[in-house]
C-alpha positions in Angstrom: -13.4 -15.8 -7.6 -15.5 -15.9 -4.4 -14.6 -12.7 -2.1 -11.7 -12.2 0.4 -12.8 -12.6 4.4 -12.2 -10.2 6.3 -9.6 -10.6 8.8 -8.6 -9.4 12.1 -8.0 -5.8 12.9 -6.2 -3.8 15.8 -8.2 -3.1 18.8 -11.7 -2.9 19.2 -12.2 -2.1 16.0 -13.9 -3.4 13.0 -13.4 -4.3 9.2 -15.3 -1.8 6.9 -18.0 -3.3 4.8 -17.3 -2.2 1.7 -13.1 -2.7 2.3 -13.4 -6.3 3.8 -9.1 -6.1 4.3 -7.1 -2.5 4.5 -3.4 -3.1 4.1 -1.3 -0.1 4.8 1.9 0.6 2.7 4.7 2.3 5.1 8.5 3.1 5.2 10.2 4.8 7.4 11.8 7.4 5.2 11.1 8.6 1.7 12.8 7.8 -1.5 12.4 3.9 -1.1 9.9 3.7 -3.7 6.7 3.6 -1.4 4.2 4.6 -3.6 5.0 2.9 -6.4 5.4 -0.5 -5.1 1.9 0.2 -3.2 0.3 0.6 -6.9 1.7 -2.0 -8.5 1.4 -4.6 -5.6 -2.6 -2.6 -6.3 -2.6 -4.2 -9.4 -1.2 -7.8 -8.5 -3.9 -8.6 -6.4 -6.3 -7.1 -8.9 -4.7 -9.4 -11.5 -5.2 -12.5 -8.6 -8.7 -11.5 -8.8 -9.4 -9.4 -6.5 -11.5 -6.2 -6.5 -9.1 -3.3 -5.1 -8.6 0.2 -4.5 -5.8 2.6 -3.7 -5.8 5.2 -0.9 -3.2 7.9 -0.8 -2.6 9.1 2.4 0.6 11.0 1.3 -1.3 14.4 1.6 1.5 16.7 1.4 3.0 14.4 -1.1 0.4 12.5 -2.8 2.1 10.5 -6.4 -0.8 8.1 -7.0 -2.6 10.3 -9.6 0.8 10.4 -11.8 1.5 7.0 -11.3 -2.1 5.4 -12.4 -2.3 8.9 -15.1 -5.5 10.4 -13.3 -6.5 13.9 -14.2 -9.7 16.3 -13.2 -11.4 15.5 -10.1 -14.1 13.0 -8.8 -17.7 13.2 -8.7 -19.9 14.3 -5.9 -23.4 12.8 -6.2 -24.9 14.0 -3.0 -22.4 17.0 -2.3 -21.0 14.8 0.8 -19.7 11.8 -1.0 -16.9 11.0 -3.4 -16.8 8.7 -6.2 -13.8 7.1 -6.5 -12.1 7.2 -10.2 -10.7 4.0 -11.9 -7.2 3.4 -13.5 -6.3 -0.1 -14.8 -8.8 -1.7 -12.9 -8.5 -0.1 -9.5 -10.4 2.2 -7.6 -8.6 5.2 -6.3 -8.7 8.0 -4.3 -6.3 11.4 -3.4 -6.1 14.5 -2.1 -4.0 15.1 -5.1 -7.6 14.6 -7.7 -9.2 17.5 -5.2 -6.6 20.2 -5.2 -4.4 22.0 -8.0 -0.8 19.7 -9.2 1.0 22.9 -7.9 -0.8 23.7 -4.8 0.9 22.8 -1.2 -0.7 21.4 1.3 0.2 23.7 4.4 -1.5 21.7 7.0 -0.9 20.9 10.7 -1.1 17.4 11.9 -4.7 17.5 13.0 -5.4 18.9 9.5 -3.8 16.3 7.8 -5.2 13.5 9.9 -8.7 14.8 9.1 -8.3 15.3 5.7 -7.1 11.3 5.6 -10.0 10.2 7.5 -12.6 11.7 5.5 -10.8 10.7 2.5 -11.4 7.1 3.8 -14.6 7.7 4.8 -16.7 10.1 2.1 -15.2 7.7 -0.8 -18.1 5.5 -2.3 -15.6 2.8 -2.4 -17.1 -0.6 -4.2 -17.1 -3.8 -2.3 -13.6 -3.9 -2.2 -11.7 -7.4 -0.7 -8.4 -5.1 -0.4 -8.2 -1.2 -0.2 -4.2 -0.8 -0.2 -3.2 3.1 1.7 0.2 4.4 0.9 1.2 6.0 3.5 3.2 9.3 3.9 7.1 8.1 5.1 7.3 8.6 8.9 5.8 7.5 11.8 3.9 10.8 12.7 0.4 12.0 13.3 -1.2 10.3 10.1 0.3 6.9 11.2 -0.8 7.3 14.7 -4.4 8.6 13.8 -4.4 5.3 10.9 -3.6 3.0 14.1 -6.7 4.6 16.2 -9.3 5.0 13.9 -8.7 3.1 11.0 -9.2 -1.0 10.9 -5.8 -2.2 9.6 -5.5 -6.1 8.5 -1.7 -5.2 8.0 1.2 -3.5 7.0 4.0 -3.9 4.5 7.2 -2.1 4.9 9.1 -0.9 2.1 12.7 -0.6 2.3 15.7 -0.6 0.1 19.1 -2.6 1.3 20.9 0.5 2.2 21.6 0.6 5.7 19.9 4.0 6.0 16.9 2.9 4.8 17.0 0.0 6.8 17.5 1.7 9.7 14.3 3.7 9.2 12.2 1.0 8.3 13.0 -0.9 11.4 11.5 2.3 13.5 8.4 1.9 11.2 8.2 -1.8 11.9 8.4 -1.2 15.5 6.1 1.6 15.4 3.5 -1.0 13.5 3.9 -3.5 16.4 3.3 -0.9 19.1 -0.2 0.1 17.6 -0.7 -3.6 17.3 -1.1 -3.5 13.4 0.4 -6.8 12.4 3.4 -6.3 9.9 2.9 -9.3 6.6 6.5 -8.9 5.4 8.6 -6.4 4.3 9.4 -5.6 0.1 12.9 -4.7 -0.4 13.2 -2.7 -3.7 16.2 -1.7 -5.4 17.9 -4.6 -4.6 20.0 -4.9 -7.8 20.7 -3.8 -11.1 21.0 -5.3 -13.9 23.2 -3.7 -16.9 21.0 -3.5 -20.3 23.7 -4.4 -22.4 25.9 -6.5 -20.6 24.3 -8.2 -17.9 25.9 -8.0 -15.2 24.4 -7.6 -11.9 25.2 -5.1 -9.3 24.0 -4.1 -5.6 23.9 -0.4 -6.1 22.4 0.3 -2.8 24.1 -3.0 -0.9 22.4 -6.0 -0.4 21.5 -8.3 2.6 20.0 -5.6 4.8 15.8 -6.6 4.0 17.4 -10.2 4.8 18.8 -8.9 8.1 15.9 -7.2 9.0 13.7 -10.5 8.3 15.8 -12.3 10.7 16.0 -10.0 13.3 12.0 -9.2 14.1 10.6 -12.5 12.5 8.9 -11.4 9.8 9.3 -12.5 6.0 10.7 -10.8 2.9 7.5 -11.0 0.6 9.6 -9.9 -2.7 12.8 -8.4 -3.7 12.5 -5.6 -6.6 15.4 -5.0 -9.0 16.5 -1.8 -10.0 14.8 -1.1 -13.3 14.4 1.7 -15.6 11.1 0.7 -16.3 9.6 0.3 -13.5 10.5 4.5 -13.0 9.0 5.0 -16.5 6.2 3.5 -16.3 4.8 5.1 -13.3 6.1 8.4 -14.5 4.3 7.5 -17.8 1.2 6.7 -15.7 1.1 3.5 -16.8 2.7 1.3 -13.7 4.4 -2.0 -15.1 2.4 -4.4 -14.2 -0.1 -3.0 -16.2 2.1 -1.8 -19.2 4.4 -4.8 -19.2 2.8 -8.0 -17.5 5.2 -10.1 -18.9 8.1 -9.1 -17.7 10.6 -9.9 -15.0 9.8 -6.6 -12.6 5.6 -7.3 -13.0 6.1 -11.0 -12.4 7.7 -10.2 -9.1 5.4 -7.8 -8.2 2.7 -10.5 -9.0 5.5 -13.5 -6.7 4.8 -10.7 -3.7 1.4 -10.2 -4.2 0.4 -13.8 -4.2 3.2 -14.2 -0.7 0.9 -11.0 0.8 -1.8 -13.3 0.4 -0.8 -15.9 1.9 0.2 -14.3 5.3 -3.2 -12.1 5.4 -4.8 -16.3 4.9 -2.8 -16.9 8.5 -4.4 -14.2 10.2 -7.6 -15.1 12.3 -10.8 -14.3 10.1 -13.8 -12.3 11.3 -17.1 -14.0 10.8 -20.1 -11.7 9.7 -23.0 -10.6 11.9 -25.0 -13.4 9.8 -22.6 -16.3 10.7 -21.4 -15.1 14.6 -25.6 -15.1 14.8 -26.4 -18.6 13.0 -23.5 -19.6 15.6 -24.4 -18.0 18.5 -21.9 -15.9 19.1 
């Protein structure tokens, strides 16, 4: 598959080289299942063909070790720059492969937002067409500091259909448009449950809010996650389920959102190369 254009970032900014498309993963509370739908939308796009990595920017949290089962820390090869490891076919990168499982990160903001930047920057990322960053929940310092100095193609906002989740994930959506980062759609998880031995369906946590929220600010549900044992599992057990179980119903909605993510970034203007604005005379 030919690479992914770039496309258009906040600002005056520009797309990295070697990460032609960053896509932030946000929420605007914890406990929505951020991080795990940022790895295994990761490894969607990986399985559409892509080449990706994963970011955590969670630094006083940070889960993506656990869920893609990453252990000991990167390489150095210069003493200034990182290697990023692999899991399943993605490049990643944490704060949580640097320090000790057990060890709090007692930072300011400004610490934080550092520590973030340089994570972005030191990696020896490949030539990535996505680098997916799961953001911490919020809309603090590390989401301000993302929309200043880091080139975001877009965001996805994770929410669940309680209304309390909603309700923060329409502050991160608004915070998203005020930095100008263009929100894709919004991937409502735990939207039902469905009993193992009988069948029937239930909305544990409500229903119809992501719906609500779709209608309200104009922008599209990209998927609807169920509530399912094994997509906890699996990340616990390191092995997220659209690696571990690609056939079944979870992963092939994972892969419906991946492929809907797509297809917004494709309406968003495109940034021509140096090459091409040259040959043009741009």
């Amino acid at each position: 598959m030919s690479r992914l254009p770039s496309h258009a970032v906040q600002g005056e900014l520009k797309p990295l080289p070697n990460a032609r498309n960053i896509i932030v993963v946000g929420s605007g509370k914890g406990g929505v299942g951020k991080s795990t739908t940022a790895v295994n939308l990761a490894l969607a796009l990986v399985g559409e063909g892509l080449k990706v990595g994963v970011l955590d920017a969670d630094v006083y949290g940070p889960s993506i070790p656990t869920m893609l089962g990453l252990s000991g820390k990167p390489d150095s090869p210069d003493g200034k720059s990182i290697t990023p490891m692999r899991a399943h076919g993605l490049e990643a990168m944490s704060i949580g492969l640097l320090v000790g499982d057990d060890t709090p990160m007692i930072w300011r903001g400004p610490m934080a937002t550092q520590a973030l930047t340089q994570l972005l920057n030191d990696t020896r990322w490949g030539e990535l067409d996505i680098l997916v960053v799961d953001l911490p929940p919020g809309t603090g310092d590390i989401q301000l500091t993302l929309a200043q100095k880091i080139p975001v193609a877009g965001a996805v906002v994770v929410t669940t259909p309680q209304e309390v989740a909603t309700m923060d994930a329409r502050k991160a959506l608004k915070m998203f448009e005020k930095v100008n980062i263009p929100v894709l759609g919004l991937v409502e998880n735990m939207a039902a449950h469905a009993c193992s031995q009988c069948g029937h369906v239930e909305h544990i946590f409500g229903e119809g809010g992501a719906q609500w929220m779709a209608q309200q600010y104009g922008v599209p549900v990209l998927g609807s996650l169920p509530l399912d044992v094994h997509i906890r599992e699996q990340g616990d057990a390191g092995v997220p389920v659209v690696a571990a179980r690609p056939d079944s119903a979870s992963a092939q909605v994972y892969r419906a959102t991946a492929r809907a993510l797509l297809a917004r970034l494709a309406e968003r203007p495109k940034v021509r190369s140096g090459i091409m604005a040259a040959l043009r005379g741009e």
